[in-house]
Structure formats: structure tokens, C-alpha cells
C-alpha positions as CSV (number, residue, x, y, z in Angstrom):
1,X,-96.5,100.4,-181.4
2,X,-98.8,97.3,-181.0
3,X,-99.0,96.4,-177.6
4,X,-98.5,92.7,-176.0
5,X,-97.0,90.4,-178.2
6,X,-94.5,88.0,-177.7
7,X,-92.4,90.1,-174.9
8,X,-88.9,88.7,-174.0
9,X,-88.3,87.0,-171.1
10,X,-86.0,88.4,-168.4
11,X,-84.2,85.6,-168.7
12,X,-83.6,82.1,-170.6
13,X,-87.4,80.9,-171.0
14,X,-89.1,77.5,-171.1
15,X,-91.0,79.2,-174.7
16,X,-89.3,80.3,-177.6
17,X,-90.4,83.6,-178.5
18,X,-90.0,84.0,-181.7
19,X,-91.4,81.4,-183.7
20,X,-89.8,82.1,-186.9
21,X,-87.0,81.5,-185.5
22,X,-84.9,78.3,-186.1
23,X,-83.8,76.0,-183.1
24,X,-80.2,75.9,-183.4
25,X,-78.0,74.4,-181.1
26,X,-75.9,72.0,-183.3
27,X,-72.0,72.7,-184.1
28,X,-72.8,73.9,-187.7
29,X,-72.0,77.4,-187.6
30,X,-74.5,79.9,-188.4
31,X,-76.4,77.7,-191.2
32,X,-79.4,78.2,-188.8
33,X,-79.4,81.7,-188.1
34,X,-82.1,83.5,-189.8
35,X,-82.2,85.2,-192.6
36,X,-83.2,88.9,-193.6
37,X,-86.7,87.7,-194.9
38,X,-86.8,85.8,-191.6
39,X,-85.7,88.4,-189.3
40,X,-87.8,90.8,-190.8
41,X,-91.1,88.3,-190.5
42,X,-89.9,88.2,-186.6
43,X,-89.7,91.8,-186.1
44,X,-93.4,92.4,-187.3
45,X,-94.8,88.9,-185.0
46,X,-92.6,90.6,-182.2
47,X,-93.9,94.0,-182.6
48,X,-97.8,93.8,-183.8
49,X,-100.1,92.9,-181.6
50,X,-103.7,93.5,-180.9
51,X,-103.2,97.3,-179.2
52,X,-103.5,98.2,-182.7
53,X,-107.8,98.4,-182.8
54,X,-107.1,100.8,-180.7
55,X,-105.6,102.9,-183.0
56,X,-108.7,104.6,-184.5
57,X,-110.1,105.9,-181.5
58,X,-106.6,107.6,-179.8
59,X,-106.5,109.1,-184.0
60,X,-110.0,110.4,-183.2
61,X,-108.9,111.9,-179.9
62,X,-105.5,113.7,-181.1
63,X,-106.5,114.3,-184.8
64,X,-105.1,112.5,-187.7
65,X,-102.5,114.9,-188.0
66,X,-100.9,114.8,-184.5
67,X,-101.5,111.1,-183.8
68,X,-99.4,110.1,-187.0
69,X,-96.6,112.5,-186.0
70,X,-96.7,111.4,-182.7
71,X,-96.6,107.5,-184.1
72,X,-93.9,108.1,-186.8
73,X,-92.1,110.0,-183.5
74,X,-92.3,106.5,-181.1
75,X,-91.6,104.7,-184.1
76,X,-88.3,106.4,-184.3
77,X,-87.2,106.1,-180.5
78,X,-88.6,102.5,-180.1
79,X,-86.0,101.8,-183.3
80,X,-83.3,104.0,-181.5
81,X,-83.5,102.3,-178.5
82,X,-83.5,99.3,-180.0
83,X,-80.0,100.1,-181.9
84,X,-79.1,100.8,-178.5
85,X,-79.3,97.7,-176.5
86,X,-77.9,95.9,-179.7
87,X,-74.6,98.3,-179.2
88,X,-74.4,97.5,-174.9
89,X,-74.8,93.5,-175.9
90,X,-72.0,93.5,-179.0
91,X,-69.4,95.4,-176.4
92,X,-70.4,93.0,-173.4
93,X,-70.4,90.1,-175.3
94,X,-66.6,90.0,-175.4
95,X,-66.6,90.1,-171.5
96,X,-69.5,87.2,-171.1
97,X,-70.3,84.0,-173.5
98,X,-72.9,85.6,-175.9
99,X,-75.6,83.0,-174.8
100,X,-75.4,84.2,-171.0
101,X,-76.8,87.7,-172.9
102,X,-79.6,86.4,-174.5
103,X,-82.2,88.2,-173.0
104,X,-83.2,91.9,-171.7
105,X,-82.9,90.4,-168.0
106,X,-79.5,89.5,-168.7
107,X,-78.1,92.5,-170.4
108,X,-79.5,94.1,-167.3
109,X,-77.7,92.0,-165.0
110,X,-74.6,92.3,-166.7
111,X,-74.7,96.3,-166.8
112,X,-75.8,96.9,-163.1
113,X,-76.1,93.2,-161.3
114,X,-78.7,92.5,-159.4
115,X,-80.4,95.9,-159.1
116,X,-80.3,95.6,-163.2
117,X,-82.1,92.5,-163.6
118,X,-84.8,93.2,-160.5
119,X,-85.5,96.1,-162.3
120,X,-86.1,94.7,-165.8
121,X,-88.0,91.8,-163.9
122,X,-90.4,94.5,-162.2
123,X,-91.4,96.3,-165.7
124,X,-91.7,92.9,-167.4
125,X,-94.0,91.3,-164.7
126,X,-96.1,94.8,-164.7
127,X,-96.2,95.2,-168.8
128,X,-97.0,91.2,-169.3
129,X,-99.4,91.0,-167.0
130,X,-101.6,94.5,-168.2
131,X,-101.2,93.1,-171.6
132,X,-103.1,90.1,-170.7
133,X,-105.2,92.6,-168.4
134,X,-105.9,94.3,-171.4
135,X,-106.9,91.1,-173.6
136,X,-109.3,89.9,-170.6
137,X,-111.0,93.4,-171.2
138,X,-111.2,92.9,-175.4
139,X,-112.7,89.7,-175.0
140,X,-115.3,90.3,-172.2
141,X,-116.5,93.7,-173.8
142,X,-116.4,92.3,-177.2
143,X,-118.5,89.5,-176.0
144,X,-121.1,91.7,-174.0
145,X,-121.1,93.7,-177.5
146,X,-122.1,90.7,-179.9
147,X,-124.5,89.1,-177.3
148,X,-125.8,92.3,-175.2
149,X,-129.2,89.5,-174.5
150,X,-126.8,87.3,-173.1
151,X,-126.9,88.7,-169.1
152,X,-128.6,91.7,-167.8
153,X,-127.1,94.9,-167.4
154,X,-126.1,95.4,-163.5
155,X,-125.0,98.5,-162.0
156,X,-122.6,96.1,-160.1
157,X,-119.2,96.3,-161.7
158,X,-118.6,92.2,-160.3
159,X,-122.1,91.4,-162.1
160,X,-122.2,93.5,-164.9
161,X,-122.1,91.4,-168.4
162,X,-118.4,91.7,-168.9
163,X,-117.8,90.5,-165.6
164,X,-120.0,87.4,-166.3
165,X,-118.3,86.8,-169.4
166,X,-115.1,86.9,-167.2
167,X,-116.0,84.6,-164.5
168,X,-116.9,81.8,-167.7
169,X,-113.2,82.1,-168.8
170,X,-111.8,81.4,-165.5
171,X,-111.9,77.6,-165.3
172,X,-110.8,77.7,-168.9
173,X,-108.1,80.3,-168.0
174,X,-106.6,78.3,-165.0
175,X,-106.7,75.1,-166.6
176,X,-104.8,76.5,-169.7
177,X,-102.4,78.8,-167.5
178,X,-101.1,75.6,-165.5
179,X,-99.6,73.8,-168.2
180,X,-95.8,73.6,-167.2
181,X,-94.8,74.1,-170.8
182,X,-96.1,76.3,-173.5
183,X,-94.8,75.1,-176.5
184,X,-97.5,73.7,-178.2
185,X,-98.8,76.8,-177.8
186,X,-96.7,78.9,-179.7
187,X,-97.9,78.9,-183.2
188,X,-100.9,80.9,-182.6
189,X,-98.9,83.9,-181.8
190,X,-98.7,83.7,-185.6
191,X,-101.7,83.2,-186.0
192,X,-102.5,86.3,-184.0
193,X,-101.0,88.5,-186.8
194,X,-102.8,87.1,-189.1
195,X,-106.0,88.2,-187.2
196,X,-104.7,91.2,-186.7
197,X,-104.4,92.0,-190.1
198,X,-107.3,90.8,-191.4
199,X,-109.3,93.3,-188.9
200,X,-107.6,96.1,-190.3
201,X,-108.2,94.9,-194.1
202,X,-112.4,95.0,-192.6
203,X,-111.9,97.8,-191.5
204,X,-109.9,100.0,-194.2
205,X,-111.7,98.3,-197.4
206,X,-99.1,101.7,-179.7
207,X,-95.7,100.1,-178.7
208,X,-92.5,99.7,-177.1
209,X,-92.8,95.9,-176.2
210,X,-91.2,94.8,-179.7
211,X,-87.4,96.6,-177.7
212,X,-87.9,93.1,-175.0
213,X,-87.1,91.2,-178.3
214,X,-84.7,92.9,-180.0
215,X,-81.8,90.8,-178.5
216,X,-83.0,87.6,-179.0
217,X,-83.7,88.6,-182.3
218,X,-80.0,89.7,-183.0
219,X,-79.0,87.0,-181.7
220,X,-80.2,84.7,-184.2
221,X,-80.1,87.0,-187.2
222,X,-77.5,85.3,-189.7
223,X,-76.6,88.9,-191.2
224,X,-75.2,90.7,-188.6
225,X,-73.7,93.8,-189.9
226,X,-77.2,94.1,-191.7
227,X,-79.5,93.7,-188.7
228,X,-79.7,97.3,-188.1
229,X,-81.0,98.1,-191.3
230,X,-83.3,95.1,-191.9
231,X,-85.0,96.3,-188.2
232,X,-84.8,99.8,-189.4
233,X,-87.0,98.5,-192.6
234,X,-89.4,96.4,-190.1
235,X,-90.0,99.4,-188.1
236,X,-91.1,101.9,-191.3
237,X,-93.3,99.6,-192.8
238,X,-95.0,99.0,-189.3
239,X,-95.2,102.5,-188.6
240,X,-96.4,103.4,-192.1
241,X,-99.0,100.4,-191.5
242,X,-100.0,101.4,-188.3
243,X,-100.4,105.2,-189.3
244,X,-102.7,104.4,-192.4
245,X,-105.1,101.7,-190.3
246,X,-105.5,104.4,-187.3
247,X,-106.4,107.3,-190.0
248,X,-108.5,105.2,-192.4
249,X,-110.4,103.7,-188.9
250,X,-110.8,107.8,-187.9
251,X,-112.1,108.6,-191.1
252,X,-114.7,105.8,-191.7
253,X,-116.3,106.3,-188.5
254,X,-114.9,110.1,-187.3
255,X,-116.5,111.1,-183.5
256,X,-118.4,107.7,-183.0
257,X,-115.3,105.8,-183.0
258,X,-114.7,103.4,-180.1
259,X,-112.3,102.2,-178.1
260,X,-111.8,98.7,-180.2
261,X,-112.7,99.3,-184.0
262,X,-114.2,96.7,-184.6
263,X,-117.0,97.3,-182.5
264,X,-117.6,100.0,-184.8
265,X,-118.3,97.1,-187.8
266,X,-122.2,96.9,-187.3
267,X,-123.5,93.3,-186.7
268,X,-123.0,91.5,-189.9
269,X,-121.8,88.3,-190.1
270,X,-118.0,89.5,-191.6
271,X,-117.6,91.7,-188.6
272,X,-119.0,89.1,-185.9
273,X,-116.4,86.3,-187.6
274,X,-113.7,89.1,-187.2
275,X,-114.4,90.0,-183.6
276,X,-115.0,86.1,-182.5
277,X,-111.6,85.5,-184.1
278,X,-110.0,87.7,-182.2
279,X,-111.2,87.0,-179.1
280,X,-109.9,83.1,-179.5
281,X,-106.9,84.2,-180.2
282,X,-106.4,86.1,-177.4
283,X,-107.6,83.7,-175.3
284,X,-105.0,81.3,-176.1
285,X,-102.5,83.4,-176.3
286,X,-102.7,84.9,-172.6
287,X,-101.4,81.8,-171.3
288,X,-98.1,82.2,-173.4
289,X,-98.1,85.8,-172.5
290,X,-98.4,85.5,-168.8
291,X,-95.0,82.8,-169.0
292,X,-93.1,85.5,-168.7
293,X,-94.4,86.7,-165.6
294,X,-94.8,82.9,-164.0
295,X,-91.0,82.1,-164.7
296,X,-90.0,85.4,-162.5
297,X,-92.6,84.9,-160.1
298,X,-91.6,81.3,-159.7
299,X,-88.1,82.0,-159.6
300,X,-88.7,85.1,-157.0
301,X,-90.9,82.7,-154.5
302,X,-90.4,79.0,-155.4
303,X,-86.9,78.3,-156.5
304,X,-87.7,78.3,-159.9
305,X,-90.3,75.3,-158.7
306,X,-93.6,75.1,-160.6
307,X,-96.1,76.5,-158.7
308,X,-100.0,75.8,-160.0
309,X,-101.6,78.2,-157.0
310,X,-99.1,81.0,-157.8
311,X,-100.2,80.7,-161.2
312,X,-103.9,80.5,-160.2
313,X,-103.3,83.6,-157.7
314,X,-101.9,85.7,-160.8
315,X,-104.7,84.6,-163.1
316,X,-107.4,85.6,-160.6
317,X,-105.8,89.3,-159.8
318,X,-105.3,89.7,-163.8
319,X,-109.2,88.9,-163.8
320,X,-110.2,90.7,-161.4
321,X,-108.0,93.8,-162.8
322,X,-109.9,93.8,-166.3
323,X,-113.4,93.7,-164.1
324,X,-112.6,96.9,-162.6
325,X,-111.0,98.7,-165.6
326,X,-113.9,100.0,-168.1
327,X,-111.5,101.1,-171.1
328,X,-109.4,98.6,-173.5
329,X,-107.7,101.4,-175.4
330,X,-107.2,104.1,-172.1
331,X,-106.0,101.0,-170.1
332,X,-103.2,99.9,-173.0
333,X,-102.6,104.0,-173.0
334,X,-101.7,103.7,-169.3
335,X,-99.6,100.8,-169.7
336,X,-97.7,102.4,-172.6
337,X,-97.1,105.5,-170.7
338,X,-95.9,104.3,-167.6
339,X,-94.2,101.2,-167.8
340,X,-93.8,100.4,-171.6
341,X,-92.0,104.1,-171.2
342,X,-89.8,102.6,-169.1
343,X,-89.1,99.4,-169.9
344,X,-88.7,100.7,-173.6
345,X,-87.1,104.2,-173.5
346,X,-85.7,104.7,-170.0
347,X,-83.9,101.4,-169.4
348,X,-82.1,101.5,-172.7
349,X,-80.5,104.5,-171.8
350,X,-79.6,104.6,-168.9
351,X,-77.6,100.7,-169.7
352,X,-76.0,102.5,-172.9
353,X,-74.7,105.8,-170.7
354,X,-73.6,103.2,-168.2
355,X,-71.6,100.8,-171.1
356,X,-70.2,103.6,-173.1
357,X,-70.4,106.4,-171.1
358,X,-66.8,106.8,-170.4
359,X,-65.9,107.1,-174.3
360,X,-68.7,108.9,-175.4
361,X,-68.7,113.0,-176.6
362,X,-70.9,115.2,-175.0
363,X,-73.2,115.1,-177.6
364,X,-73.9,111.2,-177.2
365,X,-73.5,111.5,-173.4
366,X,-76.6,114.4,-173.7
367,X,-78.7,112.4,-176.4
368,X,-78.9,109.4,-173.7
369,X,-79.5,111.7,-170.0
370,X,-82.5,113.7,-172.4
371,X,-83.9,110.3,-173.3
372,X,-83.7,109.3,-169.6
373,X,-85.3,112.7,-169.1
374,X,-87.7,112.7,-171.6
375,X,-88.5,109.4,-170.9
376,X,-89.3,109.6,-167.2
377,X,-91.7,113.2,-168.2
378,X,-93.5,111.3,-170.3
379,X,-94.2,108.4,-167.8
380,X,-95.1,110.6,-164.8
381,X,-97.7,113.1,-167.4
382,X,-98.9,110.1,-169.6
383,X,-99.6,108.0,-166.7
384,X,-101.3,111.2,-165.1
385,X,-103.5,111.4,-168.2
386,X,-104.7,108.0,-168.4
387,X,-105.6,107.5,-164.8
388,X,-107.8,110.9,-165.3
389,X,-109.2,109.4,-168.2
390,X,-110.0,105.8,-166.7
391,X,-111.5,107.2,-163.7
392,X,-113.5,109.5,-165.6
393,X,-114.7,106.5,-168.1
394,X,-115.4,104.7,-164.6
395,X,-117.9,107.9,-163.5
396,X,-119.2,108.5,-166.8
């Protein structure tokens, strides 16, 4: 599914993450629990994300045929794993106060310690980072696309265009990146969506990171009993979206698709507003996607002290990351297949084996060991793949 939005934190964060969601912390009960409307608003903003322009082109690289299937297929696991990390928090949250479980992190911790929680911490600092990796790239190439007279070419990867256009974002980057809280920031992951999917209406006329926020969204779902099915409802209509924009893109513009659609507009004014839209979105959103990866890092090596270098230090490797990668849509494909894979289909399985594996027929027992399996096959050959293809975009 859509890749890099609004990722959970591995633990209690300083940024809410969903923000549909109300702030409840008064003794009234669950009159501020969200609704089914509500839940299903924070399912898509949890799950969409700008990985989708990239649609198009892997549709004109597998085929409209076997890129839906494959979709509708990740479509169904991401929901099934989903289901499953619900199940592990309902049975553990009779052993610990349901708050202490509010996160991925802390299921983690609860199901294997330590080890559980370093390892959730390790695929969230990884996927949060390459998401912002990846948005560093959209903006810089989508910029060196609109204004090509801006800088001449170089056959230096550190001077080319994009990389100019990179090194003008720093200051901008590091300034935004050491605000201690984010909060204020958080509306325009709402307004990303909204970009999102007025690219794809241009245009027509992933993505496992929506599992990191599955528990925070059950948490605060008023309905319970019905969150399976609401999600289940969220996850269809998303796939069924995301499956008509990546055809539709493959059909307008067949073998000369590229890697972010809409590149593939032409240079009218509609398509420049589009692009430029998206790029400031992104721009301020990578500051509220990289929180994530500043409260483990700070926690890891400062005490859970803010730490403005840190920050800086993180900013400049994601920079100088999305210099040296050439390809937005074969980058988010390595992501996705090595540690979105992970994160989203192996972890799940292996803490539901380990919660109910005692209790649980052979059937169930088998269903989770050949998602561990499948899981990890995909990761080593996907991740295979995509480094061929990067470093043959990098020769090319």
C-alpha cells in the first residue's frame, strides 16, 4: 500500500498520529472514542501516502494484470496481519493496563522484552527514515523536472541538479527538524491526502506501514467488536483505489511511464500546481515523519534528552542517502521489500505464534510459520531485485 505516512511510534510519542483522532483523557467513558466514519477516515490518512505515484510505473513493469493481483494479494495480508496484532493486544491487555500497549514497540516488548521492542525499534528507524529518504528524492527530481534551466547538468552525482536542489532544503530541513515538538505540524498530514488525491484525479480524468498504526487506532475506536470489519472496509476501498489509479496511470501513458506520474503530466500549468503541491507537502511533512526515528534515537543515545546535533546528523545522512539513490519508485520498492516485509508481515507473526501458540490447531500454527516463511523469501528476493535494479538505474 502507500508508503510513508503517519507510521506509529515504537513507543508513547510526543505527536499524535492520527489526527482524526480525538484527545481523550477525561473520566467520561468512551464518549471520545471514535466513531466508524472516524476510524475509517484514520485508516485511509494512516495508510495512503505519496508511494502511490509510483503506482503507474511498477503497473507498466508487471502488467496490469499481475500488478493488480499482486496489490489485491498485499492488500489482503497487510489486513490479516493487521487482525493479527489486534488479537496479541486484546489477550495481553488483561495481563498489562491497556495504555502500557499502545503502540507496536510496546506490544513488542510485552511479547519478547527487550529483544521485542529493539527489534520493532530497528525496522521503524530503517522504514521512517527511507520514507523521508524517498520524499527528499520526489522533491529534488520533481524540482530538476519543472526547472531543468535552473543548474547545469553534472556528471557529479554531489553537483548534479537534484543534488543542488537538495543542498537548498538543508537549512530549511534542519531548522524545521529541531523543533522539540511537532504538533503544530500535524494537520498537514491531512492535507497530504488531499494532495494525494487530487494527483490521481489529474491523472485518471505500495504498503505495509498503515500495520504500525493499527493499534493506536483500535485503541481509540469506540466500536470495538466492529473494528475488524470497518478496517476490513478501509482496506478494499484503498486497494480497489489504488488498483484503478495504477492501471488508468499504465494505460494513459503505457511504456513511457516514469517513475513518479506526474512527471508524465506535460508542463501545463494544472500539472506544475499538482507537482509543486506535492513537493510542499512533503517537505513539511518529513519533519513529522522523521519523530519517530528522533524519539528512538534520543532515547537509545541521550536518555530520552533532546538532542539538536543528533537530529542534524540524521537529517544530513537522509540527504545525502536520496543524493546517491537515482530512483523514487525502485527505492520505495526496496524499502517495501525488505523492511516494510518485515516490519509488516514477519513481525506480526511471529508475536501471534508466540501469544497463542500454545492453543492454536495445526492449521493456525502452519498459517503463521508460512507467513514467517513467506515473509522472510520475499524480503531476501525483493530486496535482491531492487538493489539490481537501483544499481542498474545508477549505470544506465
Amino acid at each position: 500500500m502507500g508508503l510513508g505516512k503517519n507510521e506509529a511510534g515504537s513507543s508513547s510519542s510526543r505527536l499524535d498520529p492520527a489526527p482524526l483522532l480525538p484527545h481523550h483523557g477525561s473520566a467520561e467513558g468512551g464518549g471520545g472514542l471514535s466513531s466508524q466514519p472516524k476510524t475509517f477516515a484514520n485508516v485511509f490518512i494512516a495508510v495512503v501516502g505519496a508511494g502511490v505515484l509510483g503506482l503507474p510505473y511498477t503497473f507498466s513493469r508487471t502488467g496490469w494484470a499481475a500488478g493488480s493481483i499482486l496489490l489485491l494479494t498485499v492488500a489482503l495480508l497487510t489486513f490479516h496481519c493487521m487482525m493479527l496484532l489486534v488479537a496479541c493486544r486484546r489477550r495481553l491487555a488483561d495481563e498489562h493496563h491497556p495504555k502500557a500497549l499502545a503502540s507496536f514497540g510496546d506490544l513488542g516488548a510485552a511479547v519478547f522484552g527487550a529483544p521485542g521492542r529493539h527489534a520493532v525499534d530497528a525496522m521503524l528507524v530503517l522504514s521512517q527514515a527511507s520514507f523521508c529518504v524517498g520524499y527528499l528524492i520526489f522533491i529534488s527530481n520533481t524540482m530538476a523536472h519543472l526547472y531543468p534551466a535552473a543548474f547545469a547538468p553534472s556528471p557529479n552525482v554531489l553537483l548534479s541538479p537534484k543534488a543542488l536542489f537538495l543542498y537548498a532544503m538543508l537549512p530549511f530541513q534542519l531548522g524545521l527538524n529541531s523543533i522539540r515538538t511537532l504538533t503544530l505540524l500535524a494537520p498537514l498530514s491531512i492535507f497530504a491526502d488531499v494532495v494525494d488525491l487530487g494527483a490521481m484525479g489529474v491523472v485518471v480524468g505500495q504498503d505495509v506501514s498503515g500495520v504500525c498504526m493499527v493499534l493506536p487506532l483500535e485503541a481509540e475506536a469506540a466500536d470495538k467488536k466492529r473494528f475488524g470489519a470497518t478496517l476490513g472496509l478501509s482496506m478494499a476501498f484503498i486497494a480497489a483505489m489504488y488498483g484503478v489509479f495504477g492501471a488508468m496511470g499504465y494505460v494513459a501513458f503505457g511504456d513511457a511511464t516514469r517513475d513518479i506520474i506526474t512527471t508524465n503530466l506535460g508542463g501545463g500549468w494544472l500539472s506544475a500546481a499538482v507537482q509543486l503541491g506535492l513537493c510542499v507537502n512533503l517537505f513539511f511533512t518529513m519533519p513529522v515523519m522523521m519523530n519517530p526515528v528522533y524519539e528512538v534515537a534520543e532515547r537509545l543515545l541521550r536518555g530520552k534528552r533532546y538532542c539538536w546535533w543528533l537530529r542534524w546528523a540524521l537529517v544530513a545522512a537522509v540527504g545525502l542517502a536520496a543524493m546517491l539513490v537515482p530512483n523514487f519508485t525502485d527505492f520505495l520498492a526496496l524499502v517495501g521489500s525488505s523492511v516494510c516485509v518485515l516490519l509488516g508481515f514477519v513481525l506480526p507473526a511471529t508475536f501471534h505464534l508466540k501469544v497463542f501458540g500454545a492453543e492454536m490447531g495445526w492449521l493456525r500454527v502452519l498459517s503463521d510459520a508460512l507467513l514467517v516463511v513467506l515473509g522472510l523469501v520475499l524480503a531476501v528476493f525483493g530486496t535482491y531485485s531492487s538493489l539490481v535494479q537501483i544499481f542498474h538505474s545508477s549505470s544506465a
